[in-house]
C-alpha positions as a Markdown table, in Angstrom:
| # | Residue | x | y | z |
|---|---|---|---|---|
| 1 | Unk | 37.9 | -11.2 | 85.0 |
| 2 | Unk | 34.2 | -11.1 | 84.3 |
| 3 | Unk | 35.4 | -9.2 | 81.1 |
| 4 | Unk | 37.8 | -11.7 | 79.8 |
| 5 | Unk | 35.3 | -14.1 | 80.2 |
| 6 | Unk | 33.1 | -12.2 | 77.6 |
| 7 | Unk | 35.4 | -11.6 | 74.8 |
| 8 | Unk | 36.7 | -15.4 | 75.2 |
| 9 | Unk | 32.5 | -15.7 | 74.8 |
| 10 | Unk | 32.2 | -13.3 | 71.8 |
| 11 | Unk | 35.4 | -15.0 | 69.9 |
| 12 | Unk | 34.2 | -18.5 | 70.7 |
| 13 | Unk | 30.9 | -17.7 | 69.4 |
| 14 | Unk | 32.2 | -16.0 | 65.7 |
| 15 | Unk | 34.0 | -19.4 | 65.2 |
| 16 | Unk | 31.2 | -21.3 | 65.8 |
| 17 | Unk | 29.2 | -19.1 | 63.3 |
| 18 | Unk | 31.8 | -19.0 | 60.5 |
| 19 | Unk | 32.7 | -22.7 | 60.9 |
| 20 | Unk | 28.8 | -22.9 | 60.4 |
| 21 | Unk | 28.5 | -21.1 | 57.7 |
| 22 | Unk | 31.4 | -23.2 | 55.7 |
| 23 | Unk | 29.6 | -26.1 | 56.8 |
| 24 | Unk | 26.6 | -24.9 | 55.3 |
| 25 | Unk | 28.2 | -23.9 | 51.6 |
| 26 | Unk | 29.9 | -27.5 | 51.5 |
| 27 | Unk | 26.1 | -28.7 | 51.9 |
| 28 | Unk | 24.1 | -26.7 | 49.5 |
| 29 | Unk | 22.9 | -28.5 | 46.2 |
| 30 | Unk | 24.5 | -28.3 | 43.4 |
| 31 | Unk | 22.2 | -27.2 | 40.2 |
| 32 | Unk | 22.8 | -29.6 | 37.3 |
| 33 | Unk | 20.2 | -29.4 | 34.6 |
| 34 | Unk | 19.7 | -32.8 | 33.6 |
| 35 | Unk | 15.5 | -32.3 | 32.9 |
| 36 | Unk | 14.6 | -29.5 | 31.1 |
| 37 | Unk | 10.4 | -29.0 | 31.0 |
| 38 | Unk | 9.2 | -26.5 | 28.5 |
| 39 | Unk | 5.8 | -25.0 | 29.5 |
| 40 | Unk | 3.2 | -22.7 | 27.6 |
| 41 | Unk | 4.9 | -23.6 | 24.0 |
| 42 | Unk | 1.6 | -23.8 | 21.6 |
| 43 | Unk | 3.3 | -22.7 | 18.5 |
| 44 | Unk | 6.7 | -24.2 | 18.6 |
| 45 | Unk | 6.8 | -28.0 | 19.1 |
| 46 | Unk | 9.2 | -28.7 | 22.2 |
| 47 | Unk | 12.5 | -30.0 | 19.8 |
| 48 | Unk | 12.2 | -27.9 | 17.3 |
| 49 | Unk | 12.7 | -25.6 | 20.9 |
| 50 | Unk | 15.8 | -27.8 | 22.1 |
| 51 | Unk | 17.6 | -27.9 | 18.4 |
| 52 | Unk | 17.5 | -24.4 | 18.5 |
| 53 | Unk | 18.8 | -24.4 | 22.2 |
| 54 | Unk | 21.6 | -27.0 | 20.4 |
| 55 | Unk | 20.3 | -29.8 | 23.2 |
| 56 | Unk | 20.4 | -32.8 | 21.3 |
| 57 | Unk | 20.8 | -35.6 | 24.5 |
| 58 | Unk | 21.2 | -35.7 | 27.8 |
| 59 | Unk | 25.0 | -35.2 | 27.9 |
| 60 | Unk | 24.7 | -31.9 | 26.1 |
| 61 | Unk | 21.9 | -30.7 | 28.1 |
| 62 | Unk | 24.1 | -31.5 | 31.0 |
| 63 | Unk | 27.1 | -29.2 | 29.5 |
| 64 | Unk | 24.9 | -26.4 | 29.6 |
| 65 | Unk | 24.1 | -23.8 | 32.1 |
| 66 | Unk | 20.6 | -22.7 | 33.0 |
| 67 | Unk | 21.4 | -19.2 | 32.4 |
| 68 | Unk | 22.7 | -20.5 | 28.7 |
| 69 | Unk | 19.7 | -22.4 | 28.1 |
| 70 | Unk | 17.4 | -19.5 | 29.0 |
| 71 | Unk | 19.3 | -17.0 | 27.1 |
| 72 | Unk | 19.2 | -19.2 | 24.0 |
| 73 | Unk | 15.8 | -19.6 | 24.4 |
| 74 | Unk | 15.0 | -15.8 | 24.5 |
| 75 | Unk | 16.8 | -15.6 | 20.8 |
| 76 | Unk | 14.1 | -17.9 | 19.4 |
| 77 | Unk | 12.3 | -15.2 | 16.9 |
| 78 | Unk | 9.0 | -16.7 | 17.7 |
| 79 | Unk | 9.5 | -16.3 | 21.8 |
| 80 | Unk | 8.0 | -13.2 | 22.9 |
| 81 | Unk | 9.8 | -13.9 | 26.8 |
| 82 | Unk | 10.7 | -16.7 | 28.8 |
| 83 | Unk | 11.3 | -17.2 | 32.5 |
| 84 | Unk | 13.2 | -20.5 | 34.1 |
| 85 | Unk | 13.4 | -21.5 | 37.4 |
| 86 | Unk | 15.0 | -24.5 | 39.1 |
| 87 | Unk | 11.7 | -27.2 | 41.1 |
| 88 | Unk | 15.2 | -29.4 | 42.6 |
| 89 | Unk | 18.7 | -29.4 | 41.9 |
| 90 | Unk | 18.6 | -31.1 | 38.3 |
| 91 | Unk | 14.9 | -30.2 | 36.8 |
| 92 | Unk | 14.7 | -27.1 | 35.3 |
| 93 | Unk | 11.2 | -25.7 | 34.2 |
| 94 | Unk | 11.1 | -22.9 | 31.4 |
| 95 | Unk | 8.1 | -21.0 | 30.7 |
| 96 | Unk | 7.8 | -19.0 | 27.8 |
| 97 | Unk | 5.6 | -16.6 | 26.1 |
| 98 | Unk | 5.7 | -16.6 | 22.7 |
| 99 | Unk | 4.3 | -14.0 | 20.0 |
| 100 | Unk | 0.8 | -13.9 | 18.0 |
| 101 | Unk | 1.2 | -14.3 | 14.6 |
| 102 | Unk | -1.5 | -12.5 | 12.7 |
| 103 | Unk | -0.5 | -12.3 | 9.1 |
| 104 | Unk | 1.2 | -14.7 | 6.4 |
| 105 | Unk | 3.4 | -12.4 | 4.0 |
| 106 | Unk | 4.0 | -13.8 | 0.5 |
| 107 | Unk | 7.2 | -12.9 | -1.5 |
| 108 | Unk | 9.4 | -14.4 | -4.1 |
| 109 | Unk | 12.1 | -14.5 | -1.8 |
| 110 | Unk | 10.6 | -15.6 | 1.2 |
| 111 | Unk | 7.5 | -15.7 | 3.1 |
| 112 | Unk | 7.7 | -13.9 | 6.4 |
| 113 | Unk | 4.9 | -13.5 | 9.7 |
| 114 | Unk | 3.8 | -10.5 | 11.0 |
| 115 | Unk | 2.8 | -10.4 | 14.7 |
| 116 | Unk | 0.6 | -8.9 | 16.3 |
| 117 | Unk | 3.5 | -7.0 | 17.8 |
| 118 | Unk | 4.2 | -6.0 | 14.8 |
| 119 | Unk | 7.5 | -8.0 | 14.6 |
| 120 | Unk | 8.8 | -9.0 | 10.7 |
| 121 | Unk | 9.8 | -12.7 | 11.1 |
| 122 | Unk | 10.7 | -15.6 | 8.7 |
| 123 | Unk | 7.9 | -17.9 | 8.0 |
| 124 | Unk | 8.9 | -21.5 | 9.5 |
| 125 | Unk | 6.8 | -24.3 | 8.4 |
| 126 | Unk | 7.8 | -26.7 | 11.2 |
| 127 | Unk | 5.6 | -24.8 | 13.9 |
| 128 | Unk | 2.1 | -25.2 | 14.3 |
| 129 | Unk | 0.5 | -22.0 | 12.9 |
| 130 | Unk | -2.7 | -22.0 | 10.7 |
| 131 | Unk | -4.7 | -20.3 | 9.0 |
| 132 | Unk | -3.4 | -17.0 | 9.2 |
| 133 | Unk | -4.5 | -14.5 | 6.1 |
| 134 | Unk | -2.0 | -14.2 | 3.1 |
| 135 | Unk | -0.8 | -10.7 | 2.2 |
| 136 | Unk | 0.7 | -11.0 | -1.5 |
| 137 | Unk | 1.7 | -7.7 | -3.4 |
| 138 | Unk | 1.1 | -7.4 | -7.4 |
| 139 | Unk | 5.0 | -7.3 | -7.9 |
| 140 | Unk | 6.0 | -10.0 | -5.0 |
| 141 | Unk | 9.9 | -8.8 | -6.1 |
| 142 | Unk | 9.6 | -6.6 | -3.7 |
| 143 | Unk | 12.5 | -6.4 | -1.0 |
| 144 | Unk | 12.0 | -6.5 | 2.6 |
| 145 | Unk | 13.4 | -2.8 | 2.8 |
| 146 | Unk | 10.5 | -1.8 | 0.4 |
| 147 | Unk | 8.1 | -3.9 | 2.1 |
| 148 | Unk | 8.4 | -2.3 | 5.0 |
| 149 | Unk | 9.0 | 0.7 | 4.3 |
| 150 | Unk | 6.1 | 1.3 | 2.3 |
| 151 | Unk | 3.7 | -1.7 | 3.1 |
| 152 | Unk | 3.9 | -2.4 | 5.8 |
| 153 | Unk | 2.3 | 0.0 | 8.2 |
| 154 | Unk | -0.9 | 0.1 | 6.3 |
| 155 | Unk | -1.3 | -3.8 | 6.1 |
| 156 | Unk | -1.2 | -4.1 | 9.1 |
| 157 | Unk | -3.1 | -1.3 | 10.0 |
| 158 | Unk | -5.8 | -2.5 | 7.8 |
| 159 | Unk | -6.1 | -5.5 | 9.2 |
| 160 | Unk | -5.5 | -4.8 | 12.9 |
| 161 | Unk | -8.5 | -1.9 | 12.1 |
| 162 | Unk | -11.1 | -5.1 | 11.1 |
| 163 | Unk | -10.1 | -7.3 | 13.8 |
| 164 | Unk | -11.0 | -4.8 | 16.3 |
| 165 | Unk | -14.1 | -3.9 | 14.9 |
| 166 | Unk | -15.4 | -8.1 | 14.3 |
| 167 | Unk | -13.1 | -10.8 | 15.0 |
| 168 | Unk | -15.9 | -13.0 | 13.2 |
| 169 | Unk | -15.4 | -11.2 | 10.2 |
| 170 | Unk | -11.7 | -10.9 | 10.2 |
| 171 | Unk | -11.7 | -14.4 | 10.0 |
| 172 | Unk | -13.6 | -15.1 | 7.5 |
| 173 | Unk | -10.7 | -12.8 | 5.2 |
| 174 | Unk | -8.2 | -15.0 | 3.3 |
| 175 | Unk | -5.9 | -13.0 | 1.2 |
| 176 | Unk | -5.2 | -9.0 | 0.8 |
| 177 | Unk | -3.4 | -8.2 | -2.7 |
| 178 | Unk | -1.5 | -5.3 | -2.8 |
| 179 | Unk | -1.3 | -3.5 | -6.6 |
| 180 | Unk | 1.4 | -1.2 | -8.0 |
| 181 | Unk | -0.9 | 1.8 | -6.9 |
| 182 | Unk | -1.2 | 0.6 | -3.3 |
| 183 | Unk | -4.5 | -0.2 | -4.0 |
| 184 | Unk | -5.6 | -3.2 | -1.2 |
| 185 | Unk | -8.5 | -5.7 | -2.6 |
| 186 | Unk | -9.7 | -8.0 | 0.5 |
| 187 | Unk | -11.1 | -12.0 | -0.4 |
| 188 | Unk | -13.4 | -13.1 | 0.9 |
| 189 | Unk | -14.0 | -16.9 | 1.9 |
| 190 | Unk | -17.8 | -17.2 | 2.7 |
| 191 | Unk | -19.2 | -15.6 | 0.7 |
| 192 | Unk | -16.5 | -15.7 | -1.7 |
| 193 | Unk | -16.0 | -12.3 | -3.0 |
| 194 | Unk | -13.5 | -9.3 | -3.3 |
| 195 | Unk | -13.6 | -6.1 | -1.2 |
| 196 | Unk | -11.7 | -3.1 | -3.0 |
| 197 | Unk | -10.4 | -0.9 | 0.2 |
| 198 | Unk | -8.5 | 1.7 | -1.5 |
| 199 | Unk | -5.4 | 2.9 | 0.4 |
| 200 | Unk | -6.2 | 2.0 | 3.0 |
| 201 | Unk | -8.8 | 0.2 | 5.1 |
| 202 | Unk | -9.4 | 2.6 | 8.2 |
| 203 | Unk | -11.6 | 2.1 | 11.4 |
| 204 | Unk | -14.6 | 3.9 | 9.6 |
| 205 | Unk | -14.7 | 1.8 | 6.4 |
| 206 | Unk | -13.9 | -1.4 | 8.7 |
| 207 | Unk | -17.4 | -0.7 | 10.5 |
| 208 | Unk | -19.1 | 0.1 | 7.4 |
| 209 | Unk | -18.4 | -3.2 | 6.4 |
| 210 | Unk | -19.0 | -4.9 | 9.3 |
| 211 | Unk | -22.3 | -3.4 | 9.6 |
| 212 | Unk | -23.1 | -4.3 | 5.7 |
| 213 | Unk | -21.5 | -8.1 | 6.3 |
| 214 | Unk | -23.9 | -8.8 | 9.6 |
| 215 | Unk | -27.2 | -6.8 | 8.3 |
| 216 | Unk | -27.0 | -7.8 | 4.5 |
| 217 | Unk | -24.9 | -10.3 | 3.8 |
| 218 | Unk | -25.6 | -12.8 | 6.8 |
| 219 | Unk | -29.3 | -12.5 | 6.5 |
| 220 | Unk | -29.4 | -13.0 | 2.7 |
| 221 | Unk | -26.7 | -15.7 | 2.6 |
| 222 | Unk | -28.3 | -16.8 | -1.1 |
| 223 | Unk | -26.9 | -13.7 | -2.6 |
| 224 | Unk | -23.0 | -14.0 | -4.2 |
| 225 | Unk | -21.0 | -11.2 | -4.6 |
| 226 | Unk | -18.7 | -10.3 | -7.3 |
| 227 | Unk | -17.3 | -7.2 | -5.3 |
| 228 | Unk | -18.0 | -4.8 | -2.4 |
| 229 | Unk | -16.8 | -1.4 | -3.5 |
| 230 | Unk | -15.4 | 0.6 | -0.4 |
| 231 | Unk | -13.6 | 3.1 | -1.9 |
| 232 | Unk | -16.7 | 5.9 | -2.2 |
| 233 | Unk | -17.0 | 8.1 | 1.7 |
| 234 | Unk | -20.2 | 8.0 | 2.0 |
| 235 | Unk | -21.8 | 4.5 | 0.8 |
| 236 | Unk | -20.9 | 1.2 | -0.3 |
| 237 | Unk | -21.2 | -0.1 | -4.0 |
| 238 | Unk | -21.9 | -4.0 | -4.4 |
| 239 | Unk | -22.0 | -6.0 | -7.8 |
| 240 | Unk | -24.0 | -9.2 | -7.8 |
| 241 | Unk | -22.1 | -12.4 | -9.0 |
| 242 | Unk | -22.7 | -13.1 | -12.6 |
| 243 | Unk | -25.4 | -9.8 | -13.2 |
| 244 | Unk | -25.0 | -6.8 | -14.4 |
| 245 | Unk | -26.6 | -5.0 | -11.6 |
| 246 | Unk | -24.7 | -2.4 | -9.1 |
């Protein structure tokens, strides 16, 4: 008897349990996104974010999915990552992470950012990045296939060789022309002047100049430079704006 008693026990209490657990599904919240909050975004302005997500009002917004805005979101070319997660059942918070421009490519075709991650992307005009330096090459027909194939590596390398050896004078560099030989010539913005790199401007020429930049340049800021000539290995050749002196 005392057996019967248990199993009548153990079926009562799985009834109970299941009718709780439907109970409890009926009663969770439903996720709607009707707020969408777009964090960390310093480069692209929040709509220019939402007409790329196509969220134009609040009944479109609605229509979407959280998993549809976050994927869109991700295909942004200037969005490194993004991660989104629901604060109640209709706000939904995105935070993204988006990628370092560090160069401003000039074509005839189009002008086009490299990142520090060394992604190619179209330049758009709309987003808030200044100031980057401008990379023009003597014949700017060339084709993005060319450009990268044969350009690109050592502009960025170039650059990405001065930046780590002074961020102050990185800065202070506002164009790198290309020629037809490859040949890279650096400007200057104070002091105005040209720096011929050859090739290629490696990690050993980039402290070279750093090193001439702070302990000549700095301290004699009166001095104007027609060009710094870096293309010797074992010293640097300077001509003085309007003389004849080298």
């Amino acid at each position: 008897m005392r057996k019967i008693w248990i199993y009548i026990f153990l079926i009562i209490f799985i009834i109970v349990n299941v009718m709780l657990v439907t109970t409890a599904k009926k009663f969770e919240p439903k996720y709607t996104v009707k707020n969408l909050v777009i964090l960390n975004n310093h480069i692209i302005p929040t709509n220019i974010l939402l007409e790329f997500t196509n969220v134009k009002d609040k009944e479109t917004l609605a229509s979407l999915t959280a998993e549809m805005i976050l994927d869109r979101i991700l295909k942004h070319p200037y969005v490194k990552n993004a991660e989104g997660v629901f604060v109640d059942s209709i706000t939904y918070v995105v935070k993204i992470e988006e990628v370092n421009p560090f160069l401003l490519i000039v074509t005839d075709k189009q002008n086009l950012i490299l990142t520090k991650e060394k992604k190619l992307i179209p330049e758009d005009p709309r987003l808030n990045i200044l100031d980057l330096p401008v990379v023009t090459v003597a014949d700017n027909k060339v084709d993005i296939g060319e450009l990268k194939t044969k350009f690109l590596k050592v502009i960025y390398e170039s650059f990405y060789n001065i930046y780590q050896t002074d961020v102050a004078l990185f800065e202070i560099i506002s164009e790198l022309n290309i020629d037809s030989k490859s040949g890279l010539t650096f400007y200057l913005t104070k002091p105005r002047g040209k720096i011929f790199a050859g090739r290629e401007l490696d990690r050993l020429k980039s402290i070279y100049l750093s090193e001439f930049w702070r302990k000549v340049i700095l301290t004699n800021p009166e001095i104007q430079y027609d060009y710094i000539d870096l293309r010797y290995n074992d010293q640097i050749v300077v001509k003085l704006l309007n003389t004849k002196t080298s």
